[in-house]
N, CA, C and O atoms as a GROMACS GRO file, in nm:
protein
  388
    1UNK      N    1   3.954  -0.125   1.299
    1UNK     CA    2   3.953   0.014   1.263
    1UNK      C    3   3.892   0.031   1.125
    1UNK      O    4   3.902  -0.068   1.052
    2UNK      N    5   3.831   0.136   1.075
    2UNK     CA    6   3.782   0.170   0.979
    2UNK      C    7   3.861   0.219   0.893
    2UNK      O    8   3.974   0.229   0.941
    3UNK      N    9   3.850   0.282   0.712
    3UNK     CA   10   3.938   0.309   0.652
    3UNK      C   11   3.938   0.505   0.708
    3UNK      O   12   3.999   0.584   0.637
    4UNK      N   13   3.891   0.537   0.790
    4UNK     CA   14   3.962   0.678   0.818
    4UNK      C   15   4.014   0.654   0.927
    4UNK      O   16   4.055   0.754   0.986
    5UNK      N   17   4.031   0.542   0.984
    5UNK     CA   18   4.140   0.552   1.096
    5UNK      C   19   4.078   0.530   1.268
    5UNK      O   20   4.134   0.487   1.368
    6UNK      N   21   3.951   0.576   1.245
    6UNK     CA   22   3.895   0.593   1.380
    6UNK      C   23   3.791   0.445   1.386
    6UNK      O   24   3.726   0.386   1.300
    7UNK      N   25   3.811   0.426   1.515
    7UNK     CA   26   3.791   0.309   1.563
    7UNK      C   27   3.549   0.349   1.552
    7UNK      O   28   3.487   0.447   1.594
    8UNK      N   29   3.502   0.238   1.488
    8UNK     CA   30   3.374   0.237   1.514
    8UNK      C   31   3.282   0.248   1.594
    8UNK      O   32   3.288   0.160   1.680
    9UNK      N   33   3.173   0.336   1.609
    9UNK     CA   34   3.121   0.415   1.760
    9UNK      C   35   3.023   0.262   1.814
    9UNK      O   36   2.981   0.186   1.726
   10UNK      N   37   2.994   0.230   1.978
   10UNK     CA   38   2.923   0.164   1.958
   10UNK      C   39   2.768   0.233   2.030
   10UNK      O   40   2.753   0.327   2.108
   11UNK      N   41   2.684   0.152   1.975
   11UNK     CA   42   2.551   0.217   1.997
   11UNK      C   43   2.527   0.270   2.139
   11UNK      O   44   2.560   0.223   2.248
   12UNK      N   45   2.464   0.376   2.108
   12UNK     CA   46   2.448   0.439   2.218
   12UNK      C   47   2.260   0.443   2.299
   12UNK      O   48   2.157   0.464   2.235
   13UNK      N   49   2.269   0.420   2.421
   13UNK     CA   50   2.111   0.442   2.505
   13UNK      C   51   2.077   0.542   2.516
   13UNK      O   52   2.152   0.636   2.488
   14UNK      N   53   1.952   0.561   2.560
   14UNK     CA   54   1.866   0.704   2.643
   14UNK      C   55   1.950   0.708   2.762
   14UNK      O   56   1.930   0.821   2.807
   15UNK      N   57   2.039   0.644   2.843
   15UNK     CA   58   2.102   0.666   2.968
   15UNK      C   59   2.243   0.774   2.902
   15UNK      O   60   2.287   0.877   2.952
   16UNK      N   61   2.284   0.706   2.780
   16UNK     CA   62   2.451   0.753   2.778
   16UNK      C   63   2.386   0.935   2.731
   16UNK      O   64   2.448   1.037   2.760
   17UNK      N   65   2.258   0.934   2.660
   17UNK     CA   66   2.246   1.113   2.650
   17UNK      C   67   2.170   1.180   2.742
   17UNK      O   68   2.125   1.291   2.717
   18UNK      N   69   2.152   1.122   2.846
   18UNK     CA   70   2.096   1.178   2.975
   18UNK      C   71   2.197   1.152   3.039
   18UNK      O   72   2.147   1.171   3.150
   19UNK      N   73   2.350   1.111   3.071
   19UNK     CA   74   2.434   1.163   3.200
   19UNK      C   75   2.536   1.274   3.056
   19UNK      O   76   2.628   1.351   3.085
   20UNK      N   77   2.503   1.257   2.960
   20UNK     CA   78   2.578   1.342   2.869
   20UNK      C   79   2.747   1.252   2.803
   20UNK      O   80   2.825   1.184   2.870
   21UNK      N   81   2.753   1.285   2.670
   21UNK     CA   82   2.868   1.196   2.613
   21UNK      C   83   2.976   1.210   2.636
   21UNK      O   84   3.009   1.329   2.631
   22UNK      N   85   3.055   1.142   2.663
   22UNK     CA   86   3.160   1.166   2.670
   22UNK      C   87   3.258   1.262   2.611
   22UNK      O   88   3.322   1.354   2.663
   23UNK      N   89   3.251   1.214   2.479
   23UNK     CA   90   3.322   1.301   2.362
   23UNK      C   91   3.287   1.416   2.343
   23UNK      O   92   3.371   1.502   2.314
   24UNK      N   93   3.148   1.445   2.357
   24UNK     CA   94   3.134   1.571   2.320
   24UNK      C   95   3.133   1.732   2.394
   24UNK      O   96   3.081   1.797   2.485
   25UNK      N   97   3.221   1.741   2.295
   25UNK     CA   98   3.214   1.957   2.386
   25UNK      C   99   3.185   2.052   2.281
   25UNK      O  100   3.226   2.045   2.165
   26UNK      N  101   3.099   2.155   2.338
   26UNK     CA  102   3.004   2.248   2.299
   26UNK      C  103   3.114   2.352   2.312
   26UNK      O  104   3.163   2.399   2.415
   27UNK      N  105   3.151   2.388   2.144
   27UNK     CA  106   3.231   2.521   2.162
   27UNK      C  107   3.189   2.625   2.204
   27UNK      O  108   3.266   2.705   2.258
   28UNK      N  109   3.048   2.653   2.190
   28UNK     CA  110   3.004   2.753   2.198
   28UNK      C  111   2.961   2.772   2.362
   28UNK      O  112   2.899   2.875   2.390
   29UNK      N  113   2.997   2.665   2.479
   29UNK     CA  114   2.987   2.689   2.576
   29UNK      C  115   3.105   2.776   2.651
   29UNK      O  116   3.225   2.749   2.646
   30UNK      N  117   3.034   2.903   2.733
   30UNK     CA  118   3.098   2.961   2.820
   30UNK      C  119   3.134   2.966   2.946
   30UNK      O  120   3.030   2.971   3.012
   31UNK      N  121   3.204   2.966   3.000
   31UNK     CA  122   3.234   2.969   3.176
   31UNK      C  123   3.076   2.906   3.236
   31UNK      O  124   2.988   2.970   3.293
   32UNK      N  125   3.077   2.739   3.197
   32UNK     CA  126   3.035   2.662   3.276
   32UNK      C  127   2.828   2.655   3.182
   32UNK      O  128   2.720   2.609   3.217
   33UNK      N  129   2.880   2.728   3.064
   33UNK     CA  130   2.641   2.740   3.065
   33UNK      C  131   2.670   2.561   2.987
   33UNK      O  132   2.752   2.488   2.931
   34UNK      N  133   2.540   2.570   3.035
   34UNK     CA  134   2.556   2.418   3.002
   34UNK      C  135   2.546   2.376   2.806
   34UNK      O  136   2.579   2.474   2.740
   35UNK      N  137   2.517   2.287   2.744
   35UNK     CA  138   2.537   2.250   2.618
   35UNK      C  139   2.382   2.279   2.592
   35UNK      O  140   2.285   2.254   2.664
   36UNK      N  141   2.394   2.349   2.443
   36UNK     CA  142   2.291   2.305   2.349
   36UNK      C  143   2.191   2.218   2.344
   36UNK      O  144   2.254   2.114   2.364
   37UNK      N  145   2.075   2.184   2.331
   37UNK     CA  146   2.026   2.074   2.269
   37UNK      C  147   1.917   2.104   2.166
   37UNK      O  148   1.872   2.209   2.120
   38UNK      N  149   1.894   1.995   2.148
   38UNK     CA  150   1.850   2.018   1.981
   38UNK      C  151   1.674   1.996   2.026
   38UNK      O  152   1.637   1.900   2.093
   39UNK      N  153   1.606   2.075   1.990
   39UNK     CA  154   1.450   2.085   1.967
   39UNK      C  155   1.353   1.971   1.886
   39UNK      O  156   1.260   1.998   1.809
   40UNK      N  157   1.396   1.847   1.921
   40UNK     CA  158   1.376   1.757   1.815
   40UNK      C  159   1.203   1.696   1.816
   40UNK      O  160   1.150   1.636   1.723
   41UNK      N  161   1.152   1.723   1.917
   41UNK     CA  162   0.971   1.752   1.953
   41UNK      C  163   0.901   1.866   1.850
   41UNK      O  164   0.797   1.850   1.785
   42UNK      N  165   0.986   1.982   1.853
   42UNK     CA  166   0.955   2.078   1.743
   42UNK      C  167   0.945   2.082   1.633
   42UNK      O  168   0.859   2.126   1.557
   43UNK      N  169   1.087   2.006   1.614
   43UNK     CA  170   1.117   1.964   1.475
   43UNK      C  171   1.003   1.804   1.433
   43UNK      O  172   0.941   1.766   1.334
   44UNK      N  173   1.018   1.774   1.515
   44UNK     CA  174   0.867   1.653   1.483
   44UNK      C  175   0.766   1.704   1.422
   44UNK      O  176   0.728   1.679   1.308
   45UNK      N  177   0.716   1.787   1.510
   45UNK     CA  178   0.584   1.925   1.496
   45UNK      C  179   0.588   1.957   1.370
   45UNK      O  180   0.487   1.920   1.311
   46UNK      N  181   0.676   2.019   1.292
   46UNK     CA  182   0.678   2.106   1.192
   46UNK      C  183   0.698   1.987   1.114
   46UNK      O  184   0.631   1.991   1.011
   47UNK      N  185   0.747   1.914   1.123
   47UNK     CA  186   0.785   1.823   0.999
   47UNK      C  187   0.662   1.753   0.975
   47UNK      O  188   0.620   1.722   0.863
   48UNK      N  189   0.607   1.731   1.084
   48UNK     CA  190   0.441   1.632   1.046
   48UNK      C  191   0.344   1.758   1.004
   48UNK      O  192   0.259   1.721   0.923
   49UNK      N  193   0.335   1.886   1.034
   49UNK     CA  194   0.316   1.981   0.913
   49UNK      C  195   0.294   2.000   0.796
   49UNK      O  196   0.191   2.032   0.736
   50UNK      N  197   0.455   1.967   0.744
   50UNK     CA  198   0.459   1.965   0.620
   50UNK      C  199   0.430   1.911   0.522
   50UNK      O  200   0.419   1.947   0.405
   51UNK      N  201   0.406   1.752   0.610
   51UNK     CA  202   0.378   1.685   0.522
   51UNK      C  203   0.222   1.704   0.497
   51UNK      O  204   0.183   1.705   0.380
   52UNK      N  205   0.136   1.718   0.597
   52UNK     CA  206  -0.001   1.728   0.588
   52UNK      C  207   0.016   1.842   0.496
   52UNK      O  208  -0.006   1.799   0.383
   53UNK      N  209   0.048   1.983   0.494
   53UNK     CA  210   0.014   2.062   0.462
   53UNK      C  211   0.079   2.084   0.303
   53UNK      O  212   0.037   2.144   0.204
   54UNK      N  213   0.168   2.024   0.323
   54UNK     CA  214   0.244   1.978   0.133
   54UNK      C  215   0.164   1.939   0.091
   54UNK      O  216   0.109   2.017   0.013
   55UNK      N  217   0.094   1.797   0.106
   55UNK     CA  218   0.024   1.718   0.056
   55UNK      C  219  -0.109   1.717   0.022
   55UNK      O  220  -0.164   1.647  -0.062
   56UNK      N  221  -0.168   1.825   0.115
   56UNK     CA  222  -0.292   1.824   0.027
   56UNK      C  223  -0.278   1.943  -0.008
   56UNK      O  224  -0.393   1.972  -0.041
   57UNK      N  225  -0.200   2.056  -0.027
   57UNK     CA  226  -0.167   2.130  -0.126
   57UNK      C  227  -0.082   2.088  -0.285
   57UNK      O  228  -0.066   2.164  -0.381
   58UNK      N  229  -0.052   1.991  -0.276
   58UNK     CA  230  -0.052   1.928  -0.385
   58UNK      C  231  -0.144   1.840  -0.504
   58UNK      O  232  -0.133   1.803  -0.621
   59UNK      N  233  -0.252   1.832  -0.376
   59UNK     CA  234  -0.368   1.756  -0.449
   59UNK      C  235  -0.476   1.854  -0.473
   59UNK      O  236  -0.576   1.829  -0.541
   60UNK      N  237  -0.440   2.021  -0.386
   60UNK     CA  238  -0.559   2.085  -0.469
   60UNK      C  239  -0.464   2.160  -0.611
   60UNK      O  240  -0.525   2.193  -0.713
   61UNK      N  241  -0.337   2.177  -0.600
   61UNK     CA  242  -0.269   2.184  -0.725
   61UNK      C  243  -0.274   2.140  -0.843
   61UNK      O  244  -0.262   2.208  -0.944
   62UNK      N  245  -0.302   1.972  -0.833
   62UNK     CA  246  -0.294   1.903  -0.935
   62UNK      C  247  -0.458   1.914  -0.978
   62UNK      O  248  -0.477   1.912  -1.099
   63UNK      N  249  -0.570   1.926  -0.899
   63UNK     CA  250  -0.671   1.956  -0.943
   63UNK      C  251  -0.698   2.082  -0.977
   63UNK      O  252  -0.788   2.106  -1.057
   64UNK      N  253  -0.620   2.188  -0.916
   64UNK     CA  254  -0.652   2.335  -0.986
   64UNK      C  255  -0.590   2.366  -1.154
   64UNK      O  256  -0.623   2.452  -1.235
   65UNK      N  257  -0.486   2.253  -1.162
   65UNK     CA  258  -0.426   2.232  -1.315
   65UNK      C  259  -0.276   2.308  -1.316
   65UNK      O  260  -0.236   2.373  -1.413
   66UNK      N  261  -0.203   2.291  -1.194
   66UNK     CA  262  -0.097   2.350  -1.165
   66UNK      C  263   0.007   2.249  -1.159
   66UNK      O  264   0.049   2.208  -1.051
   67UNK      N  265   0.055   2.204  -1.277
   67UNK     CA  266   0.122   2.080  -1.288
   67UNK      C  267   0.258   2.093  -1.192
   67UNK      O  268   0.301   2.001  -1.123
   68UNK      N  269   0.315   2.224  -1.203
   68UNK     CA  270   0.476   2.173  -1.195
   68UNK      C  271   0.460   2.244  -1.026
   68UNK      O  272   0.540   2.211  -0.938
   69UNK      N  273   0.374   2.318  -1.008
   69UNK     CA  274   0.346   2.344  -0.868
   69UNK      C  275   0.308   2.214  -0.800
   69UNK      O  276   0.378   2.188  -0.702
   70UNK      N  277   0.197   2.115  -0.835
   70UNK     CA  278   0.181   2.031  -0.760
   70UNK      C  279   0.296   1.874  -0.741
   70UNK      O  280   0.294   1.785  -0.656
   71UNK      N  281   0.380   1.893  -0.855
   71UNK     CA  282   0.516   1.806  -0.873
   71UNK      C  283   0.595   1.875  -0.744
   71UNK      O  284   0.619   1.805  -0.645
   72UNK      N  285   0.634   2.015  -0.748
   72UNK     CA  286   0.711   2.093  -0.636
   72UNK      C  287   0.639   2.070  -0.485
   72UNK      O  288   0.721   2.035  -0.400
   73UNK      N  289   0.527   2.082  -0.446
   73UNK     CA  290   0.466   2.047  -0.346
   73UNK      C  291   0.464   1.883  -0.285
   73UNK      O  292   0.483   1.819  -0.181
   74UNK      N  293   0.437   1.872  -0.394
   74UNK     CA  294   0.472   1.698  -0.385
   74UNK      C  295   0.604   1.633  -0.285
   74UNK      O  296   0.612   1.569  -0.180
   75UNK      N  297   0.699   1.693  -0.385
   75UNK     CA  298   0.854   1.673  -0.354
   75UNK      C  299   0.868   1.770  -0.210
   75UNK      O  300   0.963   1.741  -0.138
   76UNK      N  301   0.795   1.862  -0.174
   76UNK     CA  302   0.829   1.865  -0.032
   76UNK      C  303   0.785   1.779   0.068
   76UNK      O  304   0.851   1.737   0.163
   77UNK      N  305   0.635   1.749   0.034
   77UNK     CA  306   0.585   1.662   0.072
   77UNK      C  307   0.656   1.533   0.129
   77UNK      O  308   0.637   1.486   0.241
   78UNK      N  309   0.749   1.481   0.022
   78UNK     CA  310   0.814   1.320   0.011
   78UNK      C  311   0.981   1.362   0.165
   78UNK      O  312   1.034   1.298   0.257
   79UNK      N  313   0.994   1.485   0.109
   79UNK     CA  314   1.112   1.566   0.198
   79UNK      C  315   1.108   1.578   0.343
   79UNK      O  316   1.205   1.565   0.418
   80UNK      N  317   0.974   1.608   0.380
   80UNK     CA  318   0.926   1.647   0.518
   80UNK      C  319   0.906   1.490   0.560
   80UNK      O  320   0.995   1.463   0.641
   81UNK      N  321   0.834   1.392   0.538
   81UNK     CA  322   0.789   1.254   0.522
   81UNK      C  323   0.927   1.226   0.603
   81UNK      O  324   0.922   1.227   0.726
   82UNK      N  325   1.031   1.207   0.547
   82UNK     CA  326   1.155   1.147   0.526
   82UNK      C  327   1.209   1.231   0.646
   82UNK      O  328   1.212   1.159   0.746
   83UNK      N  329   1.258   1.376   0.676
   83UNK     CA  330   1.257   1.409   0.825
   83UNK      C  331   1.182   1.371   0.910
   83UNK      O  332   1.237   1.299   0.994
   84UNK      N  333   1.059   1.391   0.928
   84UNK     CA  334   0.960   1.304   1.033
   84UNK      C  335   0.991   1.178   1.076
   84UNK      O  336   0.973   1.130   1.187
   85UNK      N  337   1.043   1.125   0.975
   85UNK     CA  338   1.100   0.918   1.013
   85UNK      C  339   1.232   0.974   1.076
   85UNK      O  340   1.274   0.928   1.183
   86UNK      N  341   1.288   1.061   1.019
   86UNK     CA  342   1.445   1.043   1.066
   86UNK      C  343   1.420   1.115   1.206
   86UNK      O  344   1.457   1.036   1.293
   87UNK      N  345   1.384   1.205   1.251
   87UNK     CA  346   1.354   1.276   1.412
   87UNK      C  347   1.281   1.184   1.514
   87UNK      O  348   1.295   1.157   1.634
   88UNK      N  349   1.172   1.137   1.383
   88UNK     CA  350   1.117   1.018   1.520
   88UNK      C  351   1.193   0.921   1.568
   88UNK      O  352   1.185   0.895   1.688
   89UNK      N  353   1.313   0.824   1.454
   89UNK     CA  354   1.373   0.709   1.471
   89UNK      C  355   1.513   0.806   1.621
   89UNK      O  356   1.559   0.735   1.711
   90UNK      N  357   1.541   0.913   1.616
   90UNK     CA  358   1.650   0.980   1.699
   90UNK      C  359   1.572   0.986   1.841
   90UNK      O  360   1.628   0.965   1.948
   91UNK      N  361   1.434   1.019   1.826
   91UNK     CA  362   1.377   1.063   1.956
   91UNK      C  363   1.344   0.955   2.017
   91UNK      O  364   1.326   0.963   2.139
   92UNK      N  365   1.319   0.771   1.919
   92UNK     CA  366   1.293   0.658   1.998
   92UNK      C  367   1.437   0.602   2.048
   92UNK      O  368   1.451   0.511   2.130
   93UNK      N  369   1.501   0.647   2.009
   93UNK     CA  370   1.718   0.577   2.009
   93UNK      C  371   1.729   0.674   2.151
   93UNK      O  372   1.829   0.642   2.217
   94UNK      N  373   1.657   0.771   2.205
   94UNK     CA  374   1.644   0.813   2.332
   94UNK      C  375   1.718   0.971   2.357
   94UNK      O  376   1.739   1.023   2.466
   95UNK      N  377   1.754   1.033   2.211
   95UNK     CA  378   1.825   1.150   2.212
   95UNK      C  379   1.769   1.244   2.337
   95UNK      O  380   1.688   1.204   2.421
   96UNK      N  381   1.801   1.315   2.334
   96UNK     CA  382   1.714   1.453   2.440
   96UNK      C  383   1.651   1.540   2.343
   96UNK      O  384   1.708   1.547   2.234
   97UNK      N  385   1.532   1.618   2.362
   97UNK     CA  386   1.490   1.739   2.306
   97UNK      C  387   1.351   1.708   2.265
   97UNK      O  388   1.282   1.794   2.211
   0.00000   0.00000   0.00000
């Protein structure tokens, strides 16, 4: 057991979120609609976006002489980067969406 008490999850397949988890229930489900899922193809989409579109808006920043704009662009840049790994590594672990 762990120090909050609950016993450690073990890894989960593309099979265990395609017949659906065990544990989990969708409060927000009503008389039978089925659960949520998360848009995580979309969220890929936009996140590989950002980074293209941060990034070389940061490099015409830093050449237009817009220092703390192209530092701020930057840092979304590094932000979006870092979602893109984390949605892709969920969508290869076999999530749905």
């Amino acid at each position: 057991m762990s120090e909050s008490g609950q016993q450690p999850r073990e890894p989960r397949d593309r099979a265990d979120y395609e017949r659906g988890l065990y544990d989990y229930h969708d409060p927000t489900a009503r008389l039978g609609a089925t659960p949520a899922r998360s848009a995580l193809t979309l969220r890929l989409w936009l996140a590989g976006f950002g980074v293209v579109f941060c990034a070389v808006a940061a490099v015409l920043a830093a050449r237009a002489g817009f220092g703390w704009g192209a530092v701020v662009l930057g840092v979304l840049a590094v932000v979006s980067l870092i979602d893109l790994v984390w949605v892709a590594h969920r969508k290869r672990r076999g999530e749905p969406g």
